[in-house]
N, C-alpha and C positions, 0 to 999 in steps of 0.2 A: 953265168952260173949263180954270182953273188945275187940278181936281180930276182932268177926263177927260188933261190933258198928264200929271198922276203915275202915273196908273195903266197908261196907254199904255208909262212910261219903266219903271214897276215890272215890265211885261210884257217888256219889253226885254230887260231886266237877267235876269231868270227864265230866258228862253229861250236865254240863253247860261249860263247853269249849268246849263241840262238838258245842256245839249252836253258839258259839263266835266266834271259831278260823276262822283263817284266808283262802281265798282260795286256794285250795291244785293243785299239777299238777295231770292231771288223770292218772291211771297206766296201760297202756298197756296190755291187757294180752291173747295172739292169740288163735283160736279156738274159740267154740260155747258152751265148756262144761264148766263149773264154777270149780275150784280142789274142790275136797273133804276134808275140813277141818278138819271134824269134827272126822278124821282117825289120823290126826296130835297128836302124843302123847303131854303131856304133857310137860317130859321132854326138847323136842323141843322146846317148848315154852320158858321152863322157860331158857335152852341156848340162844333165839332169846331175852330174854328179857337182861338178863346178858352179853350178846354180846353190846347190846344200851349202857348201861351203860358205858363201858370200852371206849368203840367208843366216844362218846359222854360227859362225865363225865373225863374218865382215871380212873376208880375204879369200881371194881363190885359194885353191888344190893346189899343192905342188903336184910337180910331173908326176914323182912318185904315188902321190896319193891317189891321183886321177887314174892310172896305172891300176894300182889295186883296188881302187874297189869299182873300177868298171869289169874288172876280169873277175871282180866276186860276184857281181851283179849278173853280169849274162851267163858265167857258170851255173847259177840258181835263177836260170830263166824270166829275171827281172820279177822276181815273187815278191810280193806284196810285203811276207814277213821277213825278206832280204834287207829288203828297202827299209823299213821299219828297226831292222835291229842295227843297221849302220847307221841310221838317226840318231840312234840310240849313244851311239860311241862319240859323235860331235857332242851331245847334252849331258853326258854323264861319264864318257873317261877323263879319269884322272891321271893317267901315266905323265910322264913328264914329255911333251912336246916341244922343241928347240922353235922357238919365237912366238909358244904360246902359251907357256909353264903348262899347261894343257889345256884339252879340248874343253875340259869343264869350266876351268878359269877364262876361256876365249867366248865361249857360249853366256856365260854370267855378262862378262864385261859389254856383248854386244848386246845381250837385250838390258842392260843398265843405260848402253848409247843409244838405245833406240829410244827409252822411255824416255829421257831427259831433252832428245831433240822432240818427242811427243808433247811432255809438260811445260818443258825449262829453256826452250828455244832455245834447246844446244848448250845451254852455261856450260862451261869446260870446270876440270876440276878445279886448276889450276884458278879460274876465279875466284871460285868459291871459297876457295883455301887465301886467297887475297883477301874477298871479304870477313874470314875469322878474324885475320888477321887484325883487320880496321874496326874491328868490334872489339876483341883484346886490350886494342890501345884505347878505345873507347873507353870501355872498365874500367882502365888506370887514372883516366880522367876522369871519369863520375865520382870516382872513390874520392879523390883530390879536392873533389868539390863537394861533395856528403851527398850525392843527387844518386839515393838508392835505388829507387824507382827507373832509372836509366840504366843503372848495372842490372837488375833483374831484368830488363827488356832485352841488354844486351846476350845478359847470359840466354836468355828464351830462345834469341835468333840462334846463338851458335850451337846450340845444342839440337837445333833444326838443321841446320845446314850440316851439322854432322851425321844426322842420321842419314840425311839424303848419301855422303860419303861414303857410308861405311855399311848401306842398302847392298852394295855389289857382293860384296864380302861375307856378307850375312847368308845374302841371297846362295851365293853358289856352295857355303859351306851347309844348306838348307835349313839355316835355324828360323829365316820367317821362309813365307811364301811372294810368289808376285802380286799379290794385295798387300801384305804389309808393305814394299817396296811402292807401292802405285802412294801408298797414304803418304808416306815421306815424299812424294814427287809433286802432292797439291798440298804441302803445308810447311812453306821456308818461303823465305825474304821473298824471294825470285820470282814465286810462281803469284806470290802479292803482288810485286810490282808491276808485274803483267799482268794479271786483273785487278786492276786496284778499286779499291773500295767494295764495301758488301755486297752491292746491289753486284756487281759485275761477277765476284769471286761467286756465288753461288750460281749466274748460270754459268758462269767456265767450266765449275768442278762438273756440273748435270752433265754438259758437254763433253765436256774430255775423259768424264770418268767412267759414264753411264751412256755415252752417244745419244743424249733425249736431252730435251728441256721439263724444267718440272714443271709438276701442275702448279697452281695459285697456293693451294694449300702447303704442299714442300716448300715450294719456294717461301713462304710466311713463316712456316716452322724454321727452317732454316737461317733465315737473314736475322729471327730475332736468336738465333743460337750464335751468330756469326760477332753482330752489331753489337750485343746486349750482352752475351754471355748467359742468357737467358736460359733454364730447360727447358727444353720439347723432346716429345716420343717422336722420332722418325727413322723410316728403314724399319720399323718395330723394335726400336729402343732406345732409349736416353740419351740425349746425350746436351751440356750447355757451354762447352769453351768449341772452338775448332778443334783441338787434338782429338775429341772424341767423336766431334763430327767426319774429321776424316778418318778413322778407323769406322765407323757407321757406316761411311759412304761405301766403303771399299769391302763389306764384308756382307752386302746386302745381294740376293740373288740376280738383280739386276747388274749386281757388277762382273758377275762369271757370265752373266749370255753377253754383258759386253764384248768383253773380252776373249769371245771367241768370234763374234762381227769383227772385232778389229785385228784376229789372228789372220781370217779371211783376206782382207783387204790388204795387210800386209801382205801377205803370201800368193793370195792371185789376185787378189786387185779386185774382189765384188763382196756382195753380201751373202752370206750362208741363206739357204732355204728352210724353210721350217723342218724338213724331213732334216737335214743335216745337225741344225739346232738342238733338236729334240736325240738326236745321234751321241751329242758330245755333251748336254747339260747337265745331267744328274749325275755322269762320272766326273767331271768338274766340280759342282759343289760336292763330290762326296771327297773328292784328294786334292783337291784345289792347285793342282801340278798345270800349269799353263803348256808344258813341255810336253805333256801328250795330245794336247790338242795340234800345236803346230805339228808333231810330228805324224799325226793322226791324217793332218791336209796334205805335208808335204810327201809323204806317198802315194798320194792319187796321181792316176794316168795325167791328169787334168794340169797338176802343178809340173809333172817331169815332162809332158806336152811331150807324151807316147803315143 
């Protein structure tokens, strides 16, 4: 009895955020014939639902959850905007969740883990908070020794490696977006030390930020922005230290079609088609929410592998 009252309130609760939620992208789907859902075993489900989780979370379903929302899902015939609005509840409820303060905080923190194993080969935080720490005592030192020029280098690093910290935070309470969190992930000690030197950090950042190598030209503007501190117009705008190169990088049209190539690849493992490209690009640069492109894939037949 106590199990059919949650799932009844679980239903409840659902069908007032179908009314709410936000507009969704349509999902393509070719041909004249509708699939046959209703042939879709179960189990399927309940992997398509335990798959969301993992994706989206970093942790399976408990029983319960698998529970409700595969009896929500095949109640509404495996609908497209079913599926869609329960994405919706992993990326954006806030209620409190026992071992995830909730879904929105578990959502945030996993794609903060995802980018940091993308940029920062994994630095845990717990480093980074070690290296404040050896930069701190640094300070104490330079000051000791009148060596200013080292306390300002000092203070530059920590106040990088803090933004990268406190990106997750930012991120899920939405005062920046996943480009400003991407800029804090190519511009701290870490992501230096792994490309070290100019020549290498510009084509990393092309690489990881923008999945291309630049041309002769970028790359010239760039390295003398990087090297020199030099101005150059690139991305179509200013910019002569790195903090503004990497806010450039990450705010240039090429960094949103990236980043739905590499929503793809996270998510089923290929590259998008131009027809899909062209699907998701212009509502991206216009609300720059990366949270609807994933959830935009992971309702297709193709990702629930219906």
């Amino acid at each position: 009895m106590a199990t059919s009252l949650k799932i009844l309130a679980f239903c409840a609760c659902t069908s007032l955020l179908f009314a709410s939620c936000t507009k969704s992208y349509d999902t393509l789907v070719d041909g004249n014939r509708p699939p046959n859902y209703g042939s879709i075993p179960t189990l399927k489900v309940d992997n398509y639902v335990n798959r969301l989780f993992i994706d989206f979370l970093g942790r399976e379903a408990t029983e319960l959850e698998r529970n409700d929302w595969v009896f929500t899902l095949k109640s509404n015939g495996l609908a497209y905007s079913t599926r869609d609005s329960l994405i919706q509840i992993l990326q954006w409820d806030s209620l409190y969740r026992p071992g995830d303060s909730s879904y929105r905080h578990a959502y945030s923190q996993r794609l903060y883990d995802v980018s940091k194993a993308r940029f920062l080969e994994g630095a845990s935080d717990p480093d980074i908070g070690q290296a404040i720490g050896s930069l701190r005592f640094g300070i104490k030192v330079a000051r000791l020794e009148g060596d200013s020029v080292r306390v300002y280098a000092n203070l530059d690093a920590i106040s990088k490696y803090s933004d990268v910290l406190i990106s997750r935070q930012r991120y899920r309470l939405q005062e920046i977006g996943y480009s400003e969190m991407v800029a804090c992930m190519v511009n701290n000690p870490i992501y230096d030390g792994i490309n070290m030197n100019s020549f290498n950090y510009v084509i990393a950042s092309f690489d990881d930020v923008l999945r291309r190598n630049p041309t002769q030209d970028e790359f010239t503007r760039a390295y003398q922005i990087i090297e020199k501190n030099e101005p150059q117009e690139i991305f179509g705008v200013w910019a002569a230290n790195k903090n503004e190169y990497a806010q450039a990088l990450t705010q240039t049209d090429g960094f949103f079609e990236a980043q739905i190539r590499w929503s793809y690849f996270l998510l089923v493992q290929r590259e998008p088609s131009t027809k899909e490209l062209n699907q998701f690009l212009q509502p991206y640069l216009e609300n720059h929410r990366i949270e609807d492109v994933q959830r935009a894939i992971a309702t297709t037949d193709e990702y629930a592998q219906f």
